[in-house]
C-alpha positions as CSV (number, residue, x, y, z in Angstrom):
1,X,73.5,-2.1,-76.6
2,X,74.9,1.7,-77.5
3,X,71.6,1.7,-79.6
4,X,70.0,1.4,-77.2
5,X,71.8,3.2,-74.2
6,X,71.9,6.5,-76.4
7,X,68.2,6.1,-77.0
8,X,67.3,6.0,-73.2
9,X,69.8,9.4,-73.1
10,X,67.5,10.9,-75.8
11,X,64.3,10.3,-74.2
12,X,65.5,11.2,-70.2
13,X,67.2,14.7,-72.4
14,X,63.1,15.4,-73.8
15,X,61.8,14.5,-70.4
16,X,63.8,16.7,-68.7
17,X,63.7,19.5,-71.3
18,X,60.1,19.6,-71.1
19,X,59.7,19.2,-67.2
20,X,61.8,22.0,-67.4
21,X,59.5,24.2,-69.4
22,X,56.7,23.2,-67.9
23,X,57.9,23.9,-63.9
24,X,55.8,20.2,-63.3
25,X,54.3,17.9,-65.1
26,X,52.4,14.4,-65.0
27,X,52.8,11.2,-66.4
28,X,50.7,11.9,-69.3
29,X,51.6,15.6,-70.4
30,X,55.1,14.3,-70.6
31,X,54.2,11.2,-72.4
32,X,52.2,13.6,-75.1
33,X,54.6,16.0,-75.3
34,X,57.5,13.6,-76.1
35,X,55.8,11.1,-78.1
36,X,56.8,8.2,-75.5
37,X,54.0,5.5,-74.1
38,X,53.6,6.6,-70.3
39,X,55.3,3.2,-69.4
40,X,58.4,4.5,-70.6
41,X,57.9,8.0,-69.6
42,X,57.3,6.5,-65.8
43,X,60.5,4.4,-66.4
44,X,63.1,7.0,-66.7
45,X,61.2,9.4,-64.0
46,X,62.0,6.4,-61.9
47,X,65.3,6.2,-63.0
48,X,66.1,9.4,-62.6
49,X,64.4,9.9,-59.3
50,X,66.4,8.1,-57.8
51,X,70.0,9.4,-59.0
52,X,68.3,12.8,-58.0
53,X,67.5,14.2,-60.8
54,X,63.3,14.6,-60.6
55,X,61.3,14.6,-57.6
56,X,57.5,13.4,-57.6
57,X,55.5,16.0,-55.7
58,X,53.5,13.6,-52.7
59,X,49.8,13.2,-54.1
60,X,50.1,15.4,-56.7
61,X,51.3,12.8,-59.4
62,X,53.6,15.5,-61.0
63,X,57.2,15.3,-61.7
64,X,59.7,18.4,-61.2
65,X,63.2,19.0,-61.9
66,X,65.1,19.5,-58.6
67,X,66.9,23.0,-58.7
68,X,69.5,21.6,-56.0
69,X,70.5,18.9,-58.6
70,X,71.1,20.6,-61.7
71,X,74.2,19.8,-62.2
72,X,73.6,16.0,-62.4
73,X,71.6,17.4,-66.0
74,X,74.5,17.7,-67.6
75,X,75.2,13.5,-68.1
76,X,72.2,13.9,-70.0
77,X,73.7,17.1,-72.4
């Protein structure tokens, strides 16, 4: 279970480090970047989404870090 738990922390940490970089990203840039299968890219996006963290822009089917909530990043430090 901590296994497991700290591995779901490592990969929401890449996500957001390279959505980050990148301004906005989709599915599949973060999914090559990070080395993760898009399923699990598009499960933490979700996750996070909705404790605040990313937004999805409407159409756009790209992900961005919202500035407003940047100090929710730092569970994931």
């Amino acid at each position: 279970m901590v296994r497991s738990v700290r591995r779901g922390l490592l990969a929401r940490t890449r996500i957001l480090q390279f959505i980050e970089r990148a301004g906005r990203a989709s599915v599949v840039d973060i999914s090559a970047a990070v080395g993760l299968s898009p399923s699990t890219v598009r499960y933490h996006l979700k996750n996070m989404a909705r404790e605040g963290v990313v937004k999805r822009l409407a159409g756009a089917g790209r992900w961005y870090v919202c500035p407003v909530e940047q100090e929710k990043l730092t569970a994931y430090e």
